[in-house]
SENU-757492 format. One record per residue (C-alpha): residue number from 1; residue in one letter; x, y, z. Coordinates in steps of 0.5 Angstrom, whole numbers, padded with zeros to 4 digits. Layout:
<rs>
R  seq  type      u      v      w
R  NUM     a      X      Y      Z
...
</rs>
This chain:
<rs>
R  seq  type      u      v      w
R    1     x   0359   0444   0413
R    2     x   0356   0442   0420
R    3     x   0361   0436   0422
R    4     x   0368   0442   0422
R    5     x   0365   0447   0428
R    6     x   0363   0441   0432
R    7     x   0370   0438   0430
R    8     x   0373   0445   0432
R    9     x   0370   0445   0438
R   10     x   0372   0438   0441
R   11     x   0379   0440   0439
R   12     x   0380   0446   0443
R   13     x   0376   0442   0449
R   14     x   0380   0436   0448
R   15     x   0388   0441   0448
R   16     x   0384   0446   0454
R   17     x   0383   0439   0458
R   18     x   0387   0438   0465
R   19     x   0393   0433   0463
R   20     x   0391   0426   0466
R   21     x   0396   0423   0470
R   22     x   0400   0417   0468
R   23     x   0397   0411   0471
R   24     x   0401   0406   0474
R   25     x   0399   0398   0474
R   26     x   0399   0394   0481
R   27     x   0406   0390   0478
R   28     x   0409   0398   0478
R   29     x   0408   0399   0484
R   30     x   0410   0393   0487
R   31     x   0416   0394   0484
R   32     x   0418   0401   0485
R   33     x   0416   0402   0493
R   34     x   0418   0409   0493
R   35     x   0414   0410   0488
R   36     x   0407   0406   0492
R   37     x   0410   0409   0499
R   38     x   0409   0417   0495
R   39     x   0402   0415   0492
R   40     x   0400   0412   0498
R   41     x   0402   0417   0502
R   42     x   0398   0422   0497
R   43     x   0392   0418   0497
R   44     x   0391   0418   0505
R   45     x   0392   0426   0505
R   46     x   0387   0428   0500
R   47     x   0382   0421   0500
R   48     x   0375   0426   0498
R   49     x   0379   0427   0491
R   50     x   0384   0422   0490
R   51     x   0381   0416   0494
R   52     x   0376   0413   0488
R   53     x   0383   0414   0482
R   54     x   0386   0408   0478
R   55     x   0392   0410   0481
R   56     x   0390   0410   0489
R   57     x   0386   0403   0488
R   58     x   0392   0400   0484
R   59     x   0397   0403   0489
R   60     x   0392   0400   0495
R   61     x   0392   0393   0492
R   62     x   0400   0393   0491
R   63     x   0400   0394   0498
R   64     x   0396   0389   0500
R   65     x   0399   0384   0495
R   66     x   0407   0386   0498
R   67     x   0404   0385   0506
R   68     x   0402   0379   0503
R   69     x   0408   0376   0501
R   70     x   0412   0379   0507
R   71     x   0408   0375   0511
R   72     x   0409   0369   0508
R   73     x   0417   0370   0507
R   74     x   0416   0372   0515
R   75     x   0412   0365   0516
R   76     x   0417   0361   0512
R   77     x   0414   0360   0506
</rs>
C-alpha cells in the first residue's frame, strides 16, 4: 500500500511543475536566424538566469558557427 501515496505524490509534483521550454538543436538555430536572433537577445538580457540554459548554449554555439561560415564565404572559400 506504500508505493500509491509515494506515486500520488510525484504525480501532483510532476503536473504542479513549471513547463519546460522547447529546446532548440544548434542546427535549428542556425536555420531559422529570427529565432537565434530572439533567443540570443533573451540570453544577453537576462544572463544570471538564462546563461547556463541548453537553449542559450546551443544558441551561442549557432552563432559562432554562422560567423564562421561568413567569414569563410567573405574570404572566398
Amino acid at each position: 500500500m506504500r508505493p500509491l501515496p509515494i506515486f500520488v505524490t510525484l504525480l501532483l509534483l510532476a503536473a504542479c511543475s513549471q513547463e519546460s521550454e522547447r529546446t532548440y538543436t544548434v542546427d535549428e538555430f542556425v536555420t531559422d536566424e529570427a529565432l537565434l536572433s530572439r533567443t540570443i537577445s533573451g540570453c544577453r538580457d537576462n544572463p544570471g538566469e538564462l546563461r547556463n540554459t541548453i537553449n542559450c548554449q546551443n544558441a551561442e554555439a549557432a552563432d559562432g558557427k554562422l560567423r564562421l561560415q561568413n567569414m569563410r564565404k567573405a574570404l572566398g572559400g
